[in-house]
TIRO-367033 format. One record per residue (C-alpha): x, y, z; residue in one letter; residue number from 1. Coordinates in Angstrom, 1 decimal. Example, Ala and Ser with C-alpha at 12.3 -4.5 7.8 and 13.67 -1.06 7.14 Angstrom:
TIRO-367033
<xx 12.3, yy -4.5, zz 7.8, resn a, resi 1> $
<xx 13.7, yy -1.1, zz 7.1, resn s, resi 2> $
END
This chain:
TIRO-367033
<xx 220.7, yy 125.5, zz 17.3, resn x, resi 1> $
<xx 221.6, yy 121.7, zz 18.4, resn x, resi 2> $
<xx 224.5, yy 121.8, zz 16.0, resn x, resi 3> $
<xx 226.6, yy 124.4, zz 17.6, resn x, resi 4> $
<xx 225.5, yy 123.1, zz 20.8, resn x, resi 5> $
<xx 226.9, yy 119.8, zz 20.2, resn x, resi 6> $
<xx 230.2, yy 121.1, zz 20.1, resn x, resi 7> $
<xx 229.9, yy 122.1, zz 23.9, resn x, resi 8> $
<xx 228.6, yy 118.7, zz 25.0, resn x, resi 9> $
<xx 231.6, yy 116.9, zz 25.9, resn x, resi 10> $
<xx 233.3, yy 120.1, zz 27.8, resn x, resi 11> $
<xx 229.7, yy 120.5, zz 29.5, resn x, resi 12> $
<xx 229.3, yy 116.6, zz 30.9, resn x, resi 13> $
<xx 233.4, yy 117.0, zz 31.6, resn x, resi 14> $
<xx 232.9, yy 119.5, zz 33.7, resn x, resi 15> $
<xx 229.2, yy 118.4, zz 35.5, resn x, resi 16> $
<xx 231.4, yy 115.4, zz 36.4, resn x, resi 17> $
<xx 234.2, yy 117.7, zz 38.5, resn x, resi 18> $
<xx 231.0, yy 119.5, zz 40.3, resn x, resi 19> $
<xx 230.7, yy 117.9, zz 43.9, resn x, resi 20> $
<xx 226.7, yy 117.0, zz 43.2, resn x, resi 21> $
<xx 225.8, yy 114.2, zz 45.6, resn x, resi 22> $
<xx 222.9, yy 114.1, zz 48.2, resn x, resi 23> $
<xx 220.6, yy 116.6, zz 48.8, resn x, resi 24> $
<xx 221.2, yy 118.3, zz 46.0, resn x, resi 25> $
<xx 220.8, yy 116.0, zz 43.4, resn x, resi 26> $
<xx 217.6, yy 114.9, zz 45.3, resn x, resi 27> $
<xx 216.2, yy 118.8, zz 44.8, resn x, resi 28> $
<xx 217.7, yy 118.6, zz 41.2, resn x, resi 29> $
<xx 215.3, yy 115.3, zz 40.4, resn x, resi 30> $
<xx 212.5, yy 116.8, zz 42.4, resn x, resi 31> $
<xx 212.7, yy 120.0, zz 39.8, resn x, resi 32> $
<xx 213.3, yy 117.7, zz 36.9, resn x, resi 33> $
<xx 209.7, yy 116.4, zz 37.3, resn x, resi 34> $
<xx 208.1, yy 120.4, zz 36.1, resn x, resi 35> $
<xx 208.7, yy 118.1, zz 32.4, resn x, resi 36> $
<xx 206.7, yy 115.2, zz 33.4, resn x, resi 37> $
<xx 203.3, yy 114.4, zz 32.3, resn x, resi 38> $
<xx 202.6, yy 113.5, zz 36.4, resn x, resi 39> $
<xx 203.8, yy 117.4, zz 36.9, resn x, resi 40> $
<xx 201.5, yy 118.3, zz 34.3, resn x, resi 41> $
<xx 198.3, yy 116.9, zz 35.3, resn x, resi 42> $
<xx 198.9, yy 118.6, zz 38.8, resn x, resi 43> $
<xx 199.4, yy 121.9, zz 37.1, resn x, resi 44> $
<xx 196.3, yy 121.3, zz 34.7, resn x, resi 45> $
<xx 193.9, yy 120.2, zz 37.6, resn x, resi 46> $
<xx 195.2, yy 122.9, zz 39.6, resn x, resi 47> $
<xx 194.4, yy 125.6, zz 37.3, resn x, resi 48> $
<xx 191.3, yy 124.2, zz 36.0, resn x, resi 49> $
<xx 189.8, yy 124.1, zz 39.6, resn x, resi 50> $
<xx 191.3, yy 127.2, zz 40.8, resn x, resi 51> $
<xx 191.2, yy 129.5, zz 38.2, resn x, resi 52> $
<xx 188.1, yy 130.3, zz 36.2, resn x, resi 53> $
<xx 189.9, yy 131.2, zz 32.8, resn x, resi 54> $
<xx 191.4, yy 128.1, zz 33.2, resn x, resi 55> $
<xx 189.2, yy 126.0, zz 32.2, resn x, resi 56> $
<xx 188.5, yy 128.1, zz 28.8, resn x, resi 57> $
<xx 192.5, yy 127.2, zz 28.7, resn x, resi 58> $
<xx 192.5, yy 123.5, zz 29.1, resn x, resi 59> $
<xx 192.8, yy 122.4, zz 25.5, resn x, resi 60> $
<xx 195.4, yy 125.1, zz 24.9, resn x, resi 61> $
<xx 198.3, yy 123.4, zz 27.2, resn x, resi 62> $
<xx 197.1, yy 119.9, zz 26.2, resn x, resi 63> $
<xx 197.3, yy 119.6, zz 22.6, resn x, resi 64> $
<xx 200.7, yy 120.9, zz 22.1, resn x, resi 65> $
<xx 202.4, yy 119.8, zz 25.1, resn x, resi 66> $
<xx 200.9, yy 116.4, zz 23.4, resn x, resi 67> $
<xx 202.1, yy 117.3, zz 19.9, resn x, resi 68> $
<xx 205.7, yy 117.8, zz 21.4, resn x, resi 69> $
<xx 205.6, yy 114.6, zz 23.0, resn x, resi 70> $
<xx 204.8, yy 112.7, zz 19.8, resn x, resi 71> $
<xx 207.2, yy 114.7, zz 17.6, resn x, resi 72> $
<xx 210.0, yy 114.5, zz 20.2, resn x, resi 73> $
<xx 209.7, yy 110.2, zz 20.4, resn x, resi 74> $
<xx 209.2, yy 110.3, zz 16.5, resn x, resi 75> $
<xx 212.9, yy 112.5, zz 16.2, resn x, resi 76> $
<xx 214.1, yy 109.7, zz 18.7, resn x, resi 77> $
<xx 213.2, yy 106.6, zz 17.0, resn x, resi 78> $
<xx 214.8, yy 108.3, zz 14.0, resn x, resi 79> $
<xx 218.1, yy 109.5, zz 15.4, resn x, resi 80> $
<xx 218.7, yy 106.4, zz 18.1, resn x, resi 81> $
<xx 221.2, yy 108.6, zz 19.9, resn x, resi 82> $
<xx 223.0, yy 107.2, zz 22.8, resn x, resi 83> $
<xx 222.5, yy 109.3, zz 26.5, resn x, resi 84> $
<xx 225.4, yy 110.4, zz 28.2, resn x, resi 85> $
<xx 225.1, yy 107.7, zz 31.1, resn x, resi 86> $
<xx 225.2, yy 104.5, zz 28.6, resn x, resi 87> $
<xx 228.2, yy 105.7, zz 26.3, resn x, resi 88> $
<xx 229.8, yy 102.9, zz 24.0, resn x, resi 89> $
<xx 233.1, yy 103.4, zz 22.8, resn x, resi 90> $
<xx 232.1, yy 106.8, zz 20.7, resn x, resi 91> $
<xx 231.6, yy 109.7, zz 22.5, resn x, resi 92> $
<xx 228.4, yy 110.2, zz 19.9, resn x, resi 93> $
<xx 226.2, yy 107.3, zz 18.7, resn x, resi 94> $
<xx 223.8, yy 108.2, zz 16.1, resn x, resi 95> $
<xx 221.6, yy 105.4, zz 14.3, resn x, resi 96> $
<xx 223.4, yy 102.9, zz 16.5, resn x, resi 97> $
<xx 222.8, yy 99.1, zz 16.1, resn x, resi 98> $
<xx 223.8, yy 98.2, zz 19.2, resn x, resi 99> $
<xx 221.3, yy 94.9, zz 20.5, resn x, resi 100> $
<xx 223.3, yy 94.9, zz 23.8, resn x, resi 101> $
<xx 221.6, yy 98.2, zz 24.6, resn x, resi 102> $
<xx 218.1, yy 99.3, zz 25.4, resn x, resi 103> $
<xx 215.5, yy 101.4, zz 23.2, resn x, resi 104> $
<xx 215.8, yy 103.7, zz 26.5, resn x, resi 105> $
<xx 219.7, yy 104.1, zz 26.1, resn x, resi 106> $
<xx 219.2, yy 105.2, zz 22.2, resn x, resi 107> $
<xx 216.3, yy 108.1, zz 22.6, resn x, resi 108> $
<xx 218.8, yy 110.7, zz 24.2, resn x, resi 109> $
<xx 217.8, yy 113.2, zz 20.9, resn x, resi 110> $
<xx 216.0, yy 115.8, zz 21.5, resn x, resi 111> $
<xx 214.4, yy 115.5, zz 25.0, resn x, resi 112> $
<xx 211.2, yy 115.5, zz 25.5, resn x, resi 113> $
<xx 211.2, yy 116.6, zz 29.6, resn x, resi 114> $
<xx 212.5, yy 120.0, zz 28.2, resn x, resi 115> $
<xx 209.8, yy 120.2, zz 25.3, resn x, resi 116> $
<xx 207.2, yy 119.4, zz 27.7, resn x, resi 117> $
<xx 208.6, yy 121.9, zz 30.5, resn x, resi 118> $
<xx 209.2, yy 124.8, zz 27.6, resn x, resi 119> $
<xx 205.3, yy 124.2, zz 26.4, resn x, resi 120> $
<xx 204.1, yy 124.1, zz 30.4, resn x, resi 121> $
<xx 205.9, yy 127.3, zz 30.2, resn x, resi 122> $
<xx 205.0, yy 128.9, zz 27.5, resn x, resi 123> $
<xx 200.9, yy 128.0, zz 28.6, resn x, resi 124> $
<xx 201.6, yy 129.2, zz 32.3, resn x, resi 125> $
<xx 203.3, yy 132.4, zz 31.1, resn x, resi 126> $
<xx 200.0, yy 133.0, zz 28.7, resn x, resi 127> $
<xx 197.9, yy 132.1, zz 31.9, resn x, resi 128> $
<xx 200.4, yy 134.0, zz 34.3, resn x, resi 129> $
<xx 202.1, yy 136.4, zz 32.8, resn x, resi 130> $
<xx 203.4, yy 138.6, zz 35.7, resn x, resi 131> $
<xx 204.9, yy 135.3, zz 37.1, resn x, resi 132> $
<xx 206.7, yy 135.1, zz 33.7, resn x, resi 133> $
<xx 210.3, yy 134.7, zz 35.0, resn x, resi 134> $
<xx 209.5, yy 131.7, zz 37.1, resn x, resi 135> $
<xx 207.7, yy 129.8, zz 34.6, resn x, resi 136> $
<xx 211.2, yy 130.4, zz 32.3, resn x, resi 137> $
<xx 213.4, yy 129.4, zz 35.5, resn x, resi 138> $
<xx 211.6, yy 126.5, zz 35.8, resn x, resi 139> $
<xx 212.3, yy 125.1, zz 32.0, resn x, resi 140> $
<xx 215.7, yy 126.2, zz 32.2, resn x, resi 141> $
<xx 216.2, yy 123.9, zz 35.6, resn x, resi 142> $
<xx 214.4, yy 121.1, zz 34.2, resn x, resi 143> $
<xx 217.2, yy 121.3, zz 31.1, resn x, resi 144> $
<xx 220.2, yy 121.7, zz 33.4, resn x, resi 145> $
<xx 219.0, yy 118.8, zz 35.3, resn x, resi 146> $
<xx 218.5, yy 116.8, zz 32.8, resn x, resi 147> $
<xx 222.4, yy 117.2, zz 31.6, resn x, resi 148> $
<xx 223.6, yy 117.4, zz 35.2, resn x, resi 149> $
<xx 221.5, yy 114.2, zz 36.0, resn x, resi 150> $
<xx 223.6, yy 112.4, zz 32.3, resn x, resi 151> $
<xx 220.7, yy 111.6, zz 30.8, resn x, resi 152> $
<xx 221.3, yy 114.0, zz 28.1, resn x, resi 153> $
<xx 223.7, yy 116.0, zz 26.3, resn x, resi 154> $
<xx 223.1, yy 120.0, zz 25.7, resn x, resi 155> $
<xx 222.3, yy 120.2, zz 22.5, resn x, resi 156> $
<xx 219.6, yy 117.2, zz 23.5, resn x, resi 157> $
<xx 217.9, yy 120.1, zz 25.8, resn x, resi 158> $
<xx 218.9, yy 122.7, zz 23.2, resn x, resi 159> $
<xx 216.8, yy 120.9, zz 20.8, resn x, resi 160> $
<xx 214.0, yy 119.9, zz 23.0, resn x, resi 161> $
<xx 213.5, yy 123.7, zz 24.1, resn x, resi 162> $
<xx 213.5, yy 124.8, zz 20.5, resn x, resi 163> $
<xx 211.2, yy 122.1, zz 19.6, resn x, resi 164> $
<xx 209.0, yy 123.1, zz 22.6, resn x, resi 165> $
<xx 209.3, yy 126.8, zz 21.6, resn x, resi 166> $
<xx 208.4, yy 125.8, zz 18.0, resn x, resi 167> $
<xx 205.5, yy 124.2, zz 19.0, resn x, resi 168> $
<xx 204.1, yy 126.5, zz 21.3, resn x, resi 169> $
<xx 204.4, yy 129.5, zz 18.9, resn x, resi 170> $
<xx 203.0, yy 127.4, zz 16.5, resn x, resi 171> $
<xx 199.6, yy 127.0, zz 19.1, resn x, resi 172> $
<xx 199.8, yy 130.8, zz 20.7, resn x, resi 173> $
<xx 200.0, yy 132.5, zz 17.2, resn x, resi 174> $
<xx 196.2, yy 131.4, zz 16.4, resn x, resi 175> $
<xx 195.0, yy 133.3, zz 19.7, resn x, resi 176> $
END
Protein backbone atom coordinates (compact mmCIF):
# COMPACT_ATOMS: atom_id res chain seq x y z
CA UNK A 1 0.00 0.00 0.00
CA UNK A 2 3.03 2.52 0.80
CA UNK A 3 4.46 1.81 -2.61
CA UNK A 4 1.79 3.28 -4.75
CA UNK A 5 1.35 5.83 -2.26
CA UNK A 6 4.73 7.08 -2.70
CA UNK A 7 4.15 8.07 -6.04
CA UNK A 8 1.60 10.70 -4.80
CA UNK A 9 3.85 12.18 -2.20
CA UNK A 10 5.50 14.85 -3.95
CA UNK A 11 2.11 16.08 -5.77
CA UNK A 12 0.47 15.79 -2.19
CA UNK A 13 3.29 18.08 -0.14
CA UNK A 14 3.21 20.35 -3.54
CA UNK A 15 0.02 21.01 -3.21
CA UNK A 16 -0.39 21.23 1.01
CA UNK A 17 2.24 23.97 0.35
CA UNK A 18 -0.35 26.25 -2.15
CA UNK A 19 -3.15 25.68 0.74
CA UNK A 20 -3.44 29.06 2.76
CA UNK A 21 -2.89 26.98 6.30
CA UNK A 22 -1.57 29.57 8.82
CA UNK A 23 -3.07 30.44 12.35
CA UNK A 24 -5.92 29.06 13.77
CA UNK A 25 -6.07 26.41 11.73
CA UNK A 26 -2.93 24.92 11.87
CA UNK A 27 -3.31 25.40 15.76
CA UNK A 28 -6.75 23.07 15.51
CA UNK A 29 -4.74 20.81 13.03
CA UNK A 30 -1.83 20.20 15.91
CA UNK A 31 -4.55 20.12 18.69
CA UNK A 32 -6.14 17.00 16.55
CA UNK A 33 -2.76 15.57 15.76
CA UNK A 34 -2.35 14.78 19.44
CA UNK A 35 -5.58 11.77 19.18
CA UNK A 36 -1.86 9.69 18.16
CA UNK A 37 0.02 10.60 21.21
CA UNK A 38 0.72 8.47 24.08
CA UNK A 39 -0.43 11.87 26.41
CA UNK A 40 -3.88 11.45 24.26
CA UNK A 41 -3.94 8.00 25.13
CA UNK A 42 -3.64 7.87 28.73
CA UNK A 43 -6.54 10.48 28.87
CA UNK A 44 -8.65 8.14 26.75
CA UNK A 45 -7.56 5.02 28.90
CA UNK A 46 -8.18 6.76 32.32
CA UNK A 47 -11.32 8.05 31.03
CA UNK A 48 -12.80 4.85 30.09
CA UNK A 49 -11.43 2.83 32.82
CA UNK A 50 -13.18 5.27 35.40
CA UNK A 51 -16.22 5.89 33.44
CA UNK A 52 -17.12 2.85 31.94
CA UNK A 53 -17.37 -0.46 33.78
CA UNK A 54 -16.39 -2.75 30.72
CA UNK A 55 -13.65 -0.71 30.56
CA UNK A 56 -11.71 -1.79 32.81
CA UNK A 57 -12.12 -5.65 31.60
CA UNK A 58 -10.67 -3.68 28.32
CA UNK A 59 -7.58 -2.06 29.57
CA UNK A 60 -5.00 -4.59 28.45
CA UNK A 61 -6.72 -4.86 25.07
CA UNK A 62 -5.82 -1.01 23.83
CA UNK A 63 -2.41 -1.26 25.68
CA UNK A 64 -0.56 -4.00 24.38
CA UNK A 65 -1.01 -3.42 20.77
CA UNK A 66 -1.04 0.25 20.63
CA UNK A 67 2.46 -0.65 22.50
CA UNK A 68 3.37 -3.36 19.95
CA UNK A 69 2.81 -0.71 17.14
CA UNK A 70 4.99 1.66 18.74
CA UNK A 71 7.93 -0.75 19.01
CA UNK A 72 7.48 -2.14 15.51
CA UNK A 73 6.96 1.31 13.98
CA UNK A 74 10.61 2.84 15.67
CA UNK A 75 12.16 -0.66 14.74
CA UNK A 76 10.91 0.02 10.66
CA UNK A 77 12.44 3.50 11.33
CA UNK A 78 15.81 2.74 12.61
CA UNK A 79 15.82 0.38 9.56
CA UNK A 80 14.65 2.64 6.74
CA UNK A 81 16.30 6.17 8.12
CA UNK A 82 13.90 8.04 5.85
CA UNK A 83 14.21 11.72 5.66
CA UNK A 84 10.62 13.80 6.74
CA UNK A 85 9.37 16.20 4.43
CA UNK A 86 10.42 19.35 6.49
CA UNK A 87 14.32 18.40 6.63
CA UNK A 88 14.75 17.43 2.83
CA UNK A 89 18.53 17.19 1.52
CA UNK A 90 19.02 17.53 -2.04
CA UNK A 91 16.85 14.14 -2.92
CA UNK A 92 13.38 14.42 -2.78
CA UNK A 93 13.60 10.73 -1.05
CA UNK A 94 16.36 9.66 1.41
CA UNK A 95 16.37 6.16 2.31
CA UNK A 96 19.37 4.65 4.56
CA UNK A 97 20.85 8.11 4.61
CA UNK A 98 24.32 8.79 6.19
CA UNK A 99 23.90 12.09 6.64
CA UNK A 100 25.88 13.19 10.30
CA UNK A 101 24.74 16.80 9.67
CA UNK A 102 21.16 15.64 10.46
CA UNK A 103 19.37 14.33 13.45
CA UNK A 104 18.00 10.69 14.31
CA UNK A 105 14.59 12.80 14.46
CA UNK A 106 14.94 14.02 10.77
CA UNK A 107 15.70 10.17 9.50
CA UNK A 108 12.45 8.26 11.26
CA UNK A 109 9.84 9.79 8.76
CA UNK A 110 8.87 5.82 7.75
CA UNK A 111 6.12 4.67 8.73
CA UNK A 112 4.59 6.99 11.39
CA UNK A 113 3.88 5.96 14.45
CA UNK A 114 1.11 8.95 15.41
CA UNK A 115 -1.14 7.28 12.74
CA UNK A 116 -0.42 3.58 14.05
CA UNK A 117 -1.12 4.63 17.47
CA UNK A 118 -4.34 6.77 16.34
CA UNK A 119 -5.58 3.65 13.89
CA UNK A 120 -5.09 1.15 17.11
CA UNK A 121 -6.95 3.94 19.57
CA UNK A 122 -9.47 3.53 16.89
CA UNK A 123 -9.79 0.35 16.33
CA UNK A 124 -10.10 -0.25 20.54
CA UNK A 125 -12.71 2.72 20.81
CA UNK A 126 -14.76 1.37 17.89
CA UNK A 127 -14.75 -2.23 19.78
CA UNK A 128 -15.63 -0.27 23.05
CA UNK A 129 -17.95 2.25 21.05
CA UNK A 130 -19.17 0.92 18.25
CA UNK A 131 -22.20 3.20 17.47
CA UNK A 132 -19.71 6.10 17.56
CA UNK A 133 -17.75 4.17 14.90
CA UNK A 134 -17.47 6.98 12.31
CA UNK A 135 -15.83 9.40 14.69
CA UNK A 136 -13.32 7.17 16.07
CA UNK A 137 -12.26 6.56 11.99
CA UNK A 138 -12.44 10.53 11.41
CA UNK A 139 -10.27 10.98 14.06
CA UNK A 140 -7.31 8.63 12.57
CA UNK A 141 -7.89 9.91 9.26
CA UNK A 142 -7.25 13.75 10.79
CA UNK A 143 -4.36 12.70 12.74
CA UNK A 144 -2.84 11.30 9.16
CA UNK A 145 -3.76 14.44 7.17
CA UNK A 146 -2.18 16.45 9.87
CA UNK A 147 0.64 14.80 10.04
CA UNK A 148 1.36 15.40 6.03
CA UNK A 149 -0.19 18.90 6.20
CA UNK A 150 1.96 19.64 9.27
CA UNK A 151 5.55 18.09 6.80
CA UNK A 152 6.45 15.88 9.04
CA UNK A 153 5.54 13.10 6.80
CA UNK A 154 4.93 11.95 3.50
CA UNK A 155 1.60 9.93 2.51
CA UNK A 156 2.72 6.84 2.07
CA UNK A 157 4.52 7.42 5.78
CA UNK A 158 0.68 7.65 7.08
CA UNK A 159 -0.36 4.99 4.52
CA UNK A 160 2.02 2.71 6.14
CA UNK A 161 1.52 3.63 9.68
CA UNK A 162 -2.43 3.02 9.22
CA UNK A 163 -1.78 -0.34 7.67
CA UNK A 164 0.59 -1.18 10.24
CA UNK A 165 -1.95 0.03 12.89
CA UNK A 166 -4.68 -1.91 11.17
CA UNK A 167 -2.39 -5.03 10.99
CA UNK A 168 -1.80 -4.85 14.42
CA UNK A 169 -5.14 -4.39 15.76
CA UNK A 170 -6.60 -7.28 13.68
CA UNK A 171 -3.96 -9.22 14.77
CA UNK A 172 -5.25 -8.37 18.74
CA UNK A 173 -9.33 -8.24 17.97
CA UNK A 174 -9.26 -11.63 16.04
CA UNK A 175 -8.42 -13.60 19.44
CA UNK A 176 -11.80 -12.11 21.05
Amino acid sequence: MAIPASLLDLPVRDFIKTLPIGGDINQEIRAFGQFGQGGFLIVILASVVVFYERGQRRFSQLVRPWILAGIACHIIKGQLLRIRPKHKVGSDFIWNADLPEISQFALDSFPSAHTAGAVVTSAWLIFMFPRLKNLWISLALIVGLSRVILNHHWISDVVAGAALGCLISSFFWRKQ
